[in-house]
C-alpha positions as CSV (number, residue, x, y, z in Angstrom):
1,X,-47.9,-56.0,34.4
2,X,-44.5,-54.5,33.1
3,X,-44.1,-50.6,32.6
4,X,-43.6,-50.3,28.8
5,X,-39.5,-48.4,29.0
6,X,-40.4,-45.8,25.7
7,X,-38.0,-45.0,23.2
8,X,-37.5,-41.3,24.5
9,X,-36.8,-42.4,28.3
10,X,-34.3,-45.4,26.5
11,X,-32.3,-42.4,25.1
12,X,-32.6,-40.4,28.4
13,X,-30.6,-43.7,30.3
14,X,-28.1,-44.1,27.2
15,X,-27.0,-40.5,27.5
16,X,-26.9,-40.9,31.6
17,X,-24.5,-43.7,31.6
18,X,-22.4,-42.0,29.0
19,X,-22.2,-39.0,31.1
20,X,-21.2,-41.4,34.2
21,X,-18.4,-43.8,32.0
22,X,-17.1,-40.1,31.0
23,X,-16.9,-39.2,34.5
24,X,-15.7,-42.3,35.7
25,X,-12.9,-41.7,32.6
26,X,-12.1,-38.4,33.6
27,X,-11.6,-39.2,37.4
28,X,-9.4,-42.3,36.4
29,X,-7.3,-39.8,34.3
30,X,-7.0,-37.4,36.6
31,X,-5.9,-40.0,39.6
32,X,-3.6,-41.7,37.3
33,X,-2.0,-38.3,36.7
34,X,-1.3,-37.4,40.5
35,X,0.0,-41.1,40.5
36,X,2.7,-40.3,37.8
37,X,3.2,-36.7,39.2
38,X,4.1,-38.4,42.7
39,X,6.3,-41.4,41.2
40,X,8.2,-39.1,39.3
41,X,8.9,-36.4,42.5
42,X,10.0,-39.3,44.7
43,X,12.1,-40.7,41.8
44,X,13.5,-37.5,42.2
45,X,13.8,-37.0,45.7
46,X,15.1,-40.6,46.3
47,X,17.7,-40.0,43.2
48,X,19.1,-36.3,45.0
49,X,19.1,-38.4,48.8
50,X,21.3,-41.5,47.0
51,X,23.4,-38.7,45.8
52,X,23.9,-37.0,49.0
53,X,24.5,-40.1,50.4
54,X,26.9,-41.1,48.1
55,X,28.7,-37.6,48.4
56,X,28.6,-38.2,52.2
57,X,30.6,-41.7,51.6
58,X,32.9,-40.6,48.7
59,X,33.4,-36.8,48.7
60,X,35.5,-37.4,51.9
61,X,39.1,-35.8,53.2
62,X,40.9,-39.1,54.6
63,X,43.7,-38.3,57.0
64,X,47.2,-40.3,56.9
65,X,49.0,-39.2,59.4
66,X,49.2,-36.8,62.1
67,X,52.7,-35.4,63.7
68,X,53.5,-32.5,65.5
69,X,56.7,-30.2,65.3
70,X,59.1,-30.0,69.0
71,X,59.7,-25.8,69.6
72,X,63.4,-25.3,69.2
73,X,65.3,-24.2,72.5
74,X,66.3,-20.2,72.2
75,X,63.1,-18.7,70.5
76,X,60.9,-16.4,72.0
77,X,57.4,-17.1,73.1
78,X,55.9,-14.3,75.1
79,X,58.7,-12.7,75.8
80,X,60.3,-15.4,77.6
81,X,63.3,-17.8,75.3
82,X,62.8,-21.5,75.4
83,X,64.5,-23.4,77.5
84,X,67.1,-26.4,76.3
85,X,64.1,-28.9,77.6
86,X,61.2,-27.6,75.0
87,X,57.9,-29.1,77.1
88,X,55.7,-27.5,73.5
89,X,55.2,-28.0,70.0
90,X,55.6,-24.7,67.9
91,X,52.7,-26.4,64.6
92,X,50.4,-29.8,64.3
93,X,50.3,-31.5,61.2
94,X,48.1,-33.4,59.8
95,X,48.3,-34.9,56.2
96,X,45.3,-35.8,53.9
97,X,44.4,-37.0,51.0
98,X,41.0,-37.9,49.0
99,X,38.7,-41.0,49.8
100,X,39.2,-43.9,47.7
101,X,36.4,-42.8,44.5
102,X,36.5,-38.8,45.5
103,X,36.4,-36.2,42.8
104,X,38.2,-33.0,43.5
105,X,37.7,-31.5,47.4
106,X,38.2,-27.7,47.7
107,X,39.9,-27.1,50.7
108,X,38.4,-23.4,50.5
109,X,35.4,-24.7,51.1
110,X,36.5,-27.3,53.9
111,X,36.3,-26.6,57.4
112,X,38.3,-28.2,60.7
113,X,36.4,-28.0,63.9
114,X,38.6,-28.3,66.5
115,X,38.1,-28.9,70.6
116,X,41.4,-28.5,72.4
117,X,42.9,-27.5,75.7
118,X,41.6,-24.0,75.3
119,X,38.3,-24.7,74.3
120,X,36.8,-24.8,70.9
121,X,36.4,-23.4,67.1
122,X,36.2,-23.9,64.0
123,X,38.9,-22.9,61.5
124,X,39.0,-22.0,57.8
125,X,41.9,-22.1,55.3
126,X,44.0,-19.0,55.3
127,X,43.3,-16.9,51.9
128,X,46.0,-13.7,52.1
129,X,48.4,-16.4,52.0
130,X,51.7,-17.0,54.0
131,X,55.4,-17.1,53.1
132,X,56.4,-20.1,55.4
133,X,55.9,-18.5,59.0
134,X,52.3,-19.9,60.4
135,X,52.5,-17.2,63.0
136,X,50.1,-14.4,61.2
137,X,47.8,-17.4,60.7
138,X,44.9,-16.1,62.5
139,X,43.1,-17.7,65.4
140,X,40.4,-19.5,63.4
141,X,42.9,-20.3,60.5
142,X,45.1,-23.1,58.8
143,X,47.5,-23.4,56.4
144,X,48.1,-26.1,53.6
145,X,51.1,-27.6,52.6
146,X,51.5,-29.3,49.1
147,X,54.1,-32.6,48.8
148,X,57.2,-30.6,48.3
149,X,56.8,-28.5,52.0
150,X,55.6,-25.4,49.9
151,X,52.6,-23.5,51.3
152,X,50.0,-23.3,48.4
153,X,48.1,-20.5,47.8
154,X,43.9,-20.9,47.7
155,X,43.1,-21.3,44.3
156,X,45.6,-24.2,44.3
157,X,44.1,-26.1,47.5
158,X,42.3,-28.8,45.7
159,X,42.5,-32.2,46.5
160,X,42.4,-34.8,43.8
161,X,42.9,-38.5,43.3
162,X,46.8,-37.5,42.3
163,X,47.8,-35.2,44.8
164,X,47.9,-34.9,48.7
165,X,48.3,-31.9,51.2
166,X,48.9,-31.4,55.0
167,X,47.0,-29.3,57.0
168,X,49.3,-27.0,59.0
169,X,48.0,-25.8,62.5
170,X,49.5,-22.9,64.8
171,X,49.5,-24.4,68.7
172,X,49.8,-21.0,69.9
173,X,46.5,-19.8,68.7
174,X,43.2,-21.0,70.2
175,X,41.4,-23.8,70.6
176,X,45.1,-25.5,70.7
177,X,47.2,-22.8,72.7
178,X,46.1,-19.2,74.3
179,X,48.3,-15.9,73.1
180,X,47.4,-14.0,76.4
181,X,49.7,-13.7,78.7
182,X,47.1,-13.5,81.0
183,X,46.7,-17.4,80.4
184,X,50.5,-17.9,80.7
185,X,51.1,-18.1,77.4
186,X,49.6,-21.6,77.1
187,X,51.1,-23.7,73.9
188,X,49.5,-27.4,72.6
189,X,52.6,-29.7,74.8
190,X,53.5,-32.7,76.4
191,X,49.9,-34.6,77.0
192,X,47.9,-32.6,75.6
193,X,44.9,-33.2,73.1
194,X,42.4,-32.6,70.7
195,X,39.9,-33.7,68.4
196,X,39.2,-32.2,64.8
197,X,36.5,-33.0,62.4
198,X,37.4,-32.0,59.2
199,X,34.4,-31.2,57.1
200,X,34.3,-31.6,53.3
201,X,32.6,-29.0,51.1
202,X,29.6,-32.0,50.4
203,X,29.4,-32.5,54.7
204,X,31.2,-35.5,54.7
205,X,32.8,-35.9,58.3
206,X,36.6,-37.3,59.6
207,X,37.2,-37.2,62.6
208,X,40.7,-37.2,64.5
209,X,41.9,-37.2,67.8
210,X,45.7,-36.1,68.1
211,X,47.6,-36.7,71.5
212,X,51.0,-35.3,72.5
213,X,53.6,-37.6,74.0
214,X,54.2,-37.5,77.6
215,X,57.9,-36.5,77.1
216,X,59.7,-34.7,74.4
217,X,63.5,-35.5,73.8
218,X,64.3,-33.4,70.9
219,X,64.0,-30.2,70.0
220,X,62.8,-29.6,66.6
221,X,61.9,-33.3,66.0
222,X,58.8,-34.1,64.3
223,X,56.7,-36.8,66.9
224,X,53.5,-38.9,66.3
225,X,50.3,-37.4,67.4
């Protein structure tokens, strides 16, 4: 009534289920494997995007104040002199310092983007260097002031937890002011404004807006943007 399982045909199923538990080994293995391989590359992904996103909180330029600089009455700008009622300012400040947990910023590697009353672009720090006249600043161009009112040359533009700088603008150059006297001669002046985004080298973002007064009363007087 029962089939009689030989010896031979006994050894036949032994060495078949050894051959499956191998492969069943094997597969488990090998799936583990891509399991570890993945873990460890999103480890690493998520490890490099908390970074960035730590570098996008801390590695940022804060601004702490903003003033602009009255044109004094008798200097030339396109050929005319300046009246004894300046309606312009001749440079825009603004002063920085690092965010609260920042490591060093290079402000070589910083950028200001700027829309103003003559449209827009986005301005690097000067590197030939200036010798305290921001009027061969070029067009896309700032300058950097250290504490002391000195203009610091590039390799010394870093900003640290100990120091601070001011950014020094030229109103007469575009996106603030136009240098053609096909436009008038127009200067950054009384109500004008602009906004900058100053751009840190990790992409961390401030943004400012500046706004003239409606009036100047002083010639040469520093006002509040």
């Amino acid at each position: 009534m029962f089939e009689k399982i030989t010896s031979e045909e006994r050894g036949q199923v032994g060495i078949g289920t050894l051959i499956v538990f191998i492969a069943m080994v094997l597969v488990a293995a090998i799936a583990a494997g891509v399991l570890i391989n993945t873990a460890g590359f999103l480890q690493s992904q998520a490890e490099a995007t908390g970074q960035e996103s730590t570098d996008l909180v801390s590695e940022r330029i804060e601004v702490t104040g903003t003033t602009g600089i009255v044109e004094d009455s008798g200097t030339q700008q396109y050929g005319q002199t300046v009246g004894d009622n300046p309606t312009n300012l001749s440079q825009i400040r603004v002063s920085v310092s690092a965010a609260p947990g920042a490591d060093q910023i290079d402000l070589n590697e910083t950028t200001v983007q700027v829309v103003g009353p003559t449209g827009q672009d986005t301005l690097v720090l000067n590197r030939s260097g200036i010798s305290g006249d921001i009027s061969t600043l070029a067009v896309d161009e700032f300058a950097v002031e250290d504490s002391s009112g000195t203009f610091v040359t590039p390799n010394r533009a870093v900003i640290n937890s100990t120091n601070s700088f001011t950014l020094v603008f030229n109103t007469l150059n575009e996106p603030f002011g136009n240098t053609t006297l096909a436009n008038d001669g127009d200067i950054f002046g009384e109500s004008d404004t602009a906004s900058l985004d100053i751009v840190s080298p990790s992409g961390a973002t401030t943004s400012v807006e500046v706004a003239a007064p409606d009036l100047f009363s002083t010639e040469g007087e520093a006002v509040r943007l």
